[in-house]
Structures are given as structure tokens and as C-alpha cells.
N, CA, C and O of each residue as an XYZ file, in Angstrom:
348
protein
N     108.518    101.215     97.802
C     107.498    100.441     98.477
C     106.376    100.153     97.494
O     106.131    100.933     96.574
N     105.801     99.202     97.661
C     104.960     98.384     96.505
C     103.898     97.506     97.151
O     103.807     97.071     98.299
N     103.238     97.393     96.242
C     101.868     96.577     96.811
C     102.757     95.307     97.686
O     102.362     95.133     98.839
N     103.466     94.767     97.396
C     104.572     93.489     97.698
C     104.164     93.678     99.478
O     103.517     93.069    100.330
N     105.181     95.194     99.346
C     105.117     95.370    101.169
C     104.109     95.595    101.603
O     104.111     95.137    102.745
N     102.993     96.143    101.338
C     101.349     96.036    102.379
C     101.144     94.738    102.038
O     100.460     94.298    102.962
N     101.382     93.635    101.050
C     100.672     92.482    101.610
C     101.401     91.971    102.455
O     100.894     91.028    103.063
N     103.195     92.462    102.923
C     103.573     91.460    103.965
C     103.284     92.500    105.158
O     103.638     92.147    106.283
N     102.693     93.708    105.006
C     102.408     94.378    106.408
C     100.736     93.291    106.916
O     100.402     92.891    108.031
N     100.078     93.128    105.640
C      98.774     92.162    106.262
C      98.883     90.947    106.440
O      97.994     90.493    107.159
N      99.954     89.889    105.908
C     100.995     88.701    106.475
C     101.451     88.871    108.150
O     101.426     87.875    108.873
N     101.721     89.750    108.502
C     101.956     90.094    109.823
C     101.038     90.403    110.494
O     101.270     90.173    111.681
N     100.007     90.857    110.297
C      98.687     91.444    110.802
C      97.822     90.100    111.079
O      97.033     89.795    111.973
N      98.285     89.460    109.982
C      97.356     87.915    110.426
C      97.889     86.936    111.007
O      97.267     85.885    110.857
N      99.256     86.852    111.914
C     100.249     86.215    112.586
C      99.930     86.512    113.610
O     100.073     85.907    114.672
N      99.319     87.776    113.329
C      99.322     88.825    115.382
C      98.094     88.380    115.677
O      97.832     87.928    116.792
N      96.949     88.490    114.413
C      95.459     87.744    115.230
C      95.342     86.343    115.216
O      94.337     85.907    115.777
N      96.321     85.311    114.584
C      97.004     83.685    115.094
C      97.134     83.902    116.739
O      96.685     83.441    117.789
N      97.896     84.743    116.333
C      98.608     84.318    118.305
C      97.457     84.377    119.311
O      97.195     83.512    120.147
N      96.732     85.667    119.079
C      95.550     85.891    120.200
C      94.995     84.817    120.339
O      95.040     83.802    119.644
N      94.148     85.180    121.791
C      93.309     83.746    122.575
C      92.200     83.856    121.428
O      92.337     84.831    120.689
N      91.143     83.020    121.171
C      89.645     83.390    120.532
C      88.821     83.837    120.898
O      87.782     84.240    120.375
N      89.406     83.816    122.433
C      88.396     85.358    123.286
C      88.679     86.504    123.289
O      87.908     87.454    123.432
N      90.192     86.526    123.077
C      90.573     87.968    123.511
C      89.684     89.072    122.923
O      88.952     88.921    121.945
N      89.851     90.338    123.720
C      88.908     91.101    123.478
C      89.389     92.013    122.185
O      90.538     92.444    122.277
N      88.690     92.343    121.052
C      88.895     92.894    119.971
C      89.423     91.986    118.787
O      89.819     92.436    117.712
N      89.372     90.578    119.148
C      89.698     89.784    117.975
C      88.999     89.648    116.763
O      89.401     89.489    115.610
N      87.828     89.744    117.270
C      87.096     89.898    116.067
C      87.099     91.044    114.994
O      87.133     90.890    113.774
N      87.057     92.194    115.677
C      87.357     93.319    115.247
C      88.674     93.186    114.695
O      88.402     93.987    113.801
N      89.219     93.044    114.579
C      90.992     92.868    114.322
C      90.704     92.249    113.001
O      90.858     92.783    111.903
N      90.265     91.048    113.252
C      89.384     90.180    111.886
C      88.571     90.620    110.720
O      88.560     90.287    109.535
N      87.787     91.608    111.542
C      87.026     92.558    110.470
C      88.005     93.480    109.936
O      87.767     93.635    108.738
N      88.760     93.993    110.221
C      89.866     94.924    109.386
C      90.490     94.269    108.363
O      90.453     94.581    107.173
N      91.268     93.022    109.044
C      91.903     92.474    107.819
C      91.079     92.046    106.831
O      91.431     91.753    105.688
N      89.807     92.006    107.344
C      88.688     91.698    105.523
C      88.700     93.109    104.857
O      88.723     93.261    103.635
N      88.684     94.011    105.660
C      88.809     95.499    105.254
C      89.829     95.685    104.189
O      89.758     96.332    103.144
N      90.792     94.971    104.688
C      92.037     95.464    104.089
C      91.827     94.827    103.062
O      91.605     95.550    102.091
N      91.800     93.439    102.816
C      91.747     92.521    102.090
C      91.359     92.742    100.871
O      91.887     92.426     99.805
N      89.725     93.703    101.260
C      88.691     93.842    100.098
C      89.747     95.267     99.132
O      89.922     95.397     97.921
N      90.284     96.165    100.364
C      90.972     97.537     99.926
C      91.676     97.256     98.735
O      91.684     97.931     97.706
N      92.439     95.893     99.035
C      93.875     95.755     98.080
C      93.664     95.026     96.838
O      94.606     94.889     96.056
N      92.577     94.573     96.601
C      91.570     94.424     95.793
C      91.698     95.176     94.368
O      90.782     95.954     94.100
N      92.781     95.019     93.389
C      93.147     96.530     92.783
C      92.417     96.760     91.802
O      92.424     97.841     91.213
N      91.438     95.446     91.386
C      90.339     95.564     90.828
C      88.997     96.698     90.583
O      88.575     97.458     89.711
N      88.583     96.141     92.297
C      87.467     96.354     92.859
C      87.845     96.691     94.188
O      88.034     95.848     95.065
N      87.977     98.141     94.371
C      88.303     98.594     95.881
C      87.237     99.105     96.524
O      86.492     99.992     96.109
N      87.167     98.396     97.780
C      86.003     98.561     98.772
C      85.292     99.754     98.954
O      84.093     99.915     98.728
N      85.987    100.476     99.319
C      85.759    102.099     99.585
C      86.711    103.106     98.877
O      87.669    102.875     98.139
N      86.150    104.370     99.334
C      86.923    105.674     98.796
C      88.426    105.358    100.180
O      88.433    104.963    101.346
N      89.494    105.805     99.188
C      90.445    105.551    100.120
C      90.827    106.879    101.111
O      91.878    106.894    101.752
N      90.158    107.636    101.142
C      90.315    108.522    102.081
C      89.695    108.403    103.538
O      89.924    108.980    104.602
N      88.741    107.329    103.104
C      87.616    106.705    104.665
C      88.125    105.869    105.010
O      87.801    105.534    106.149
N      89.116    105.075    104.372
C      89.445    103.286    104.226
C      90.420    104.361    105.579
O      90.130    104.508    106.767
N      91.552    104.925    104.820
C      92.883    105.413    105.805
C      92.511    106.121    107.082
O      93.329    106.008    107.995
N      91.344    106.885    107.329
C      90.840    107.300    108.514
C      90.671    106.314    109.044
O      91.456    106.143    109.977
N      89.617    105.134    108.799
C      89.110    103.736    109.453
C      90.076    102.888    109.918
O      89.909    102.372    111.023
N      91.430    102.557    109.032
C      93.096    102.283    109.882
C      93.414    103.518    111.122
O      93.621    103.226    112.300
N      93.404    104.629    110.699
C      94.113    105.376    112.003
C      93.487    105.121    112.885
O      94.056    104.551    113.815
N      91.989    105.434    113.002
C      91.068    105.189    113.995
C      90.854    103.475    114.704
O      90.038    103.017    115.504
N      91.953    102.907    113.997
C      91.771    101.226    114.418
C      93.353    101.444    115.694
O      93.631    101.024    116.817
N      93.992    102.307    114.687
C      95.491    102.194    115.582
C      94.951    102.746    116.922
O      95.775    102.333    117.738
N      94.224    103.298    117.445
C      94.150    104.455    118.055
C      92.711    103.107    118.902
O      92.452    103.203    120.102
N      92.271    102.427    118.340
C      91.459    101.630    119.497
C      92.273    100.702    119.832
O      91.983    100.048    120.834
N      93.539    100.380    119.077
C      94.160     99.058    119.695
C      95.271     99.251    120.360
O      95.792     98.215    120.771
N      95.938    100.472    120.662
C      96.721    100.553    121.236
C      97.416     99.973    122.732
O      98.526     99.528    123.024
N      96.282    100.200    123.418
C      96.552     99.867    124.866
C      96.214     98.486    124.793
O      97.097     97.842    125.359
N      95.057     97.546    124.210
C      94.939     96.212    124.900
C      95.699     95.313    123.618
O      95.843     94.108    123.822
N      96.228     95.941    122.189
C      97.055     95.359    121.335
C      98.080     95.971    120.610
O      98.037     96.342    119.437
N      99.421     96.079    121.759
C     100.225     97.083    121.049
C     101.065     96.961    119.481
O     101.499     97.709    118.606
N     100.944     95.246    119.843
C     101.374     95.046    118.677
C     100.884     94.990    117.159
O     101.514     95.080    116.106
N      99.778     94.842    117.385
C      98.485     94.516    116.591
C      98.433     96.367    115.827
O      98.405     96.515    114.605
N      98.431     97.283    116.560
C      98.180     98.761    116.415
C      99.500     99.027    115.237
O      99.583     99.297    114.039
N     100.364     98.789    116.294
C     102.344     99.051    115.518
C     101.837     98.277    113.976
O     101.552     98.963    112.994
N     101.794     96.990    113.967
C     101.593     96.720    112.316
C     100.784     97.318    111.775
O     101.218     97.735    110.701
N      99.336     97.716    112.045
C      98.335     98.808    111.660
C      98.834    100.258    110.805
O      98.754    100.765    109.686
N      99.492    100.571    112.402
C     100.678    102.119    111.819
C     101.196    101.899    110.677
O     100.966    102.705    109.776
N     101.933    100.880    110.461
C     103.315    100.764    109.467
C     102.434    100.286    107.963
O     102.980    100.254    106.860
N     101.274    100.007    108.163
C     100.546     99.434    106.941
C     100.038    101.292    106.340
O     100.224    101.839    105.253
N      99.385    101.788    107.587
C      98.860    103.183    106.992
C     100.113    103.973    106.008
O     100.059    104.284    104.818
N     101.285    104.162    107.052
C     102.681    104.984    106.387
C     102.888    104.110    105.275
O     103.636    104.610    104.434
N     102.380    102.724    104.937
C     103.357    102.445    104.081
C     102.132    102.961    102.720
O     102.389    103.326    101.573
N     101.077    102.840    103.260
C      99.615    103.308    101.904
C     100.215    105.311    101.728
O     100.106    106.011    100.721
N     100.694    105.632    102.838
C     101.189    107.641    102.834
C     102.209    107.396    101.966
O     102.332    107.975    100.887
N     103.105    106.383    102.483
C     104.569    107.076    101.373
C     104.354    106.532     99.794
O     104.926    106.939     98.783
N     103.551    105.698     99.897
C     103.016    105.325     98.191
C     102.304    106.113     97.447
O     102.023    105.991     96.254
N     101.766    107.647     98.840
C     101.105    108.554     97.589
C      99.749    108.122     97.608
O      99.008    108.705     96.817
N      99.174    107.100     98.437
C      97.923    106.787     98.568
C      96.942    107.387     99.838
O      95.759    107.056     99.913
């Protein structure tokens, strides 16, 4: 697993906040992550310490669960895929 696959886990992440209404509730928020992420993968210049970045994903899976299951599931699979890289 390689940087390759978290950018198509955030390719999918930005398909799932396409589909939503522009009201739905937490879209924005959803929006603010993927800048999160965005800035993370950054291999330059990374946003934060990555030990806050990966709490700030779990703690996203864990608000989106119930009103975006799908939205959460790509979340999950982006965190495991930053764990099994050793990150």
C-alpha cells in the first residue's frame, strides 16, 4: 500500500461528498476533512503531527457513522490504510 491508495481512498471520499444534498447535515464538515487530508498528504509540508491528524480521522469515523455510513466506511479504510503503512 502506497501513497497511490490513500489518494484513491480521498478520490472516493470526494465522490461521497458529490453525491450529498448542499444541505445535508455535516457536509461541510466532511469538506473540512478532505482539506485536512489534503494538506496531511502534502509530503512536503504536513499539516500536523500525525498522531493528532489519525485521532482527528477516528474521531470523524465515529461522528459520521449514523447520518453518513458511507462517508465514515471510506474514512475507516483511509485511517487502516495510513496503520498498515506504519504511519
Amino acid at each position: 500500500m502506497d501513497r497511490q491508495q490513500l489518494q484513491r481512498h480521498v478520490d472516493e471520499l470526494r465522490q461521497e461528498l458529490d453525491r450529498l444534498p448542499a444541505d445535508a447535515p455535516g457536509r461541510e464538515r466532511l469538506q473540512q476533512l478532505v482539506a485536512r487530508i489534503d494538506a496531511q498528504l502534502d509530503e512536503h509540508h504536513p499539516s500536523e503531527p500525525q498522531e493528532s491528524f489519525q485521532q482527528g480521522m477516528q474521531e470523524a469515523v465515529t461522528e459520521f457513522e449514523a447520518d453518513h455510513p458511507r462517508a465514515a466506511a471510506l474514512l475507516r479504510r483511509f485511517v487502516d490504510t495510513l496503520s498498515s503503512m506504519g504511519i
